[in-house]
C-alpha positions as CSV (number, residue, x, y, z in Angstrom):
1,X,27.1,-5.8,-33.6
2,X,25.3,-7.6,-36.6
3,X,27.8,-7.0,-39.1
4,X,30.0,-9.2,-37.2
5,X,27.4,-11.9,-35.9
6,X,23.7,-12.2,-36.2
7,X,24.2,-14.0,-32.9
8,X,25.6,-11.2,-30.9
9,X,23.1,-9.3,-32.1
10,X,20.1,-11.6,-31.0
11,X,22.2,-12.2,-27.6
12,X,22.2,-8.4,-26.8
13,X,18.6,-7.5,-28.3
14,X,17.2,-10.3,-25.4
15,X,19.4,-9.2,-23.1
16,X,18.5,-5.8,-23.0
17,X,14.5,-6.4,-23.2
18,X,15.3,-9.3,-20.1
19,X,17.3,-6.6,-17.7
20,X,14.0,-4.1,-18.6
21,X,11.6,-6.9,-17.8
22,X,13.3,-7.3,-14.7
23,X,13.5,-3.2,-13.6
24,X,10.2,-3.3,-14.5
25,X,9.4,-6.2,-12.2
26,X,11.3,-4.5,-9.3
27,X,8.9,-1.2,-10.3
28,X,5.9,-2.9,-9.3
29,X,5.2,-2.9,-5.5
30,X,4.4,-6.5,-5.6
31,X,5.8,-7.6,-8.6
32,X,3.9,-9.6,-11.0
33,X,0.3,-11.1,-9.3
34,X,-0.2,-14.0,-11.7
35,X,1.3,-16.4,-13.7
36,X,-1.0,-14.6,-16.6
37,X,0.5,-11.4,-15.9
38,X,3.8,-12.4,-16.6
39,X,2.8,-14.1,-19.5
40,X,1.0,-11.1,-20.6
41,X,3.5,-9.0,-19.9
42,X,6.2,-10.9,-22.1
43,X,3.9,-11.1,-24.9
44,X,3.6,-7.7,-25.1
45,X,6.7,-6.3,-24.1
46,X,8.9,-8.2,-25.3
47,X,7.5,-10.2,-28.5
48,X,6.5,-6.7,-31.0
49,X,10.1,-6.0,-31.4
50,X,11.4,-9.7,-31.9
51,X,9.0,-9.9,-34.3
52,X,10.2,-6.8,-36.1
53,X,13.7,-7.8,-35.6
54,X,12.7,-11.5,-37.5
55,X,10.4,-9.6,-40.0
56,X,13.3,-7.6,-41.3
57,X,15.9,-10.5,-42.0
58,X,13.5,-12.1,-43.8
59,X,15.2,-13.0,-47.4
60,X,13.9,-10.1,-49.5
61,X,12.3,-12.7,-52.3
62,X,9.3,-12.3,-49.3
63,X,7.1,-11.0,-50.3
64,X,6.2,-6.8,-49.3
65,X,3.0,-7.5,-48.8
66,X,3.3,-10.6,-46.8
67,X,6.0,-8.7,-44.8
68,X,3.3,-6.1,-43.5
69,X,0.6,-9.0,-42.9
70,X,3.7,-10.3,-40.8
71,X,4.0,-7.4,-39.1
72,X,0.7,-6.5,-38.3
73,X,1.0,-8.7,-34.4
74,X,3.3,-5.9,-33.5
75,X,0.7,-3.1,-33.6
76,X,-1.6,-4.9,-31.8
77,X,0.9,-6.0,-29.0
78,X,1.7,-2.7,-28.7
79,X,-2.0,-2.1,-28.4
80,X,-2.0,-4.3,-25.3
81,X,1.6,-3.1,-23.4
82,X,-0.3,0.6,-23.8
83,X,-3.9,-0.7,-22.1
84,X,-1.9,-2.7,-19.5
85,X,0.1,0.0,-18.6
86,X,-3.0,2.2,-18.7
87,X,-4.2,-0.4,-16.4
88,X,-1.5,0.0,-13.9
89,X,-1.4,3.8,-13.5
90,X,-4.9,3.6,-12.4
91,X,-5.5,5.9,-9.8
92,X,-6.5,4.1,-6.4
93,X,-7.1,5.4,-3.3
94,X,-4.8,4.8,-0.2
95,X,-5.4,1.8,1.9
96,X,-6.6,3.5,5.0
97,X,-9.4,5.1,3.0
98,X,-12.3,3.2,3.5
99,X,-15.7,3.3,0.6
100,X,-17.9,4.6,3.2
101,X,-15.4,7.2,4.4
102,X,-16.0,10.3,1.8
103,X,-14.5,12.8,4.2
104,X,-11.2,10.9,3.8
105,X,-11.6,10.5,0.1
106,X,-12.6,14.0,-0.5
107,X,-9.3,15.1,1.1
108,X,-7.0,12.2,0.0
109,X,-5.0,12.4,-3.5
110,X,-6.0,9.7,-5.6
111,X,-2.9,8.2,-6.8
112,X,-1.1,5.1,-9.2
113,X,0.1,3.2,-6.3
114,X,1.2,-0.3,-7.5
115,X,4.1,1.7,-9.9
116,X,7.2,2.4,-7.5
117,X,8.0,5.5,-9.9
118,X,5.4,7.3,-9.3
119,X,5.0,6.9,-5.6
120,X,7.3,9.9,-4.6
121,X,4.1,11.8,-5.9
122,X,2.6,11.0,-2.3
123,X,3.5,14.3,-0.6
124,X,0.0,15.6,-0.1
């Protein structure tokens, strides 16, 4: 698509990374809690390849090294999509099991429950 137009290209790029924000939104049991989680989540998600994306059709006169200083964001956003989905697949345990109850806890799987994907794992 980017031999043709650059802004077919950027069209679809944002497209695509919009419709995965959004299935990853419907993943989530309750969507996204905070306005800051959203935020977060577009920073990381979606920003580390746009960057990329403008880091490469930079004129090459740029600089190389200035190029990887550019790109240096990107690992670190990446760094932070990995510890908040490290975050989310958390295991909790079930709502009916209480702190106090250890019998119940003992007996009950301990689970990622906020991630719709994983929840067909609660067969126990």
């Amino acid at each position: 698509i980017s031999e043709y137009s650059y802004v077919a290209a950027i069209t679809s790029f944002l497209g695509v990374k919009y419709l995965a924000l959004l299935l990853m939104r419907l993943d989530l049991t309750d969507g996204f809690r905070t306005n800051w989680e959203r935020a977060m989540v577009f920073g990381a998600f979606i920003l580390p390849p746009f960057l990329a994306v403008l880091v490469i059709w930079l004129p090459e006169e740029v600089d190389p090294e200035a190029r990887n200083l550019l790109v240096c964001p990107c690992f670190l956003l990446h760094g932070i999509w990995a510890l908040y989905c490290a975050h989310q697949i958390e295991p909790v345990p079930p709502a009916y099991a209480e702190e106090e109850d250890v019998a119940v806890q003992r007996h009950t799987a301990m689970l990622p429950r906020r991630w719709r994907a994983v929840q067909y794992l609660n067969v126990l």
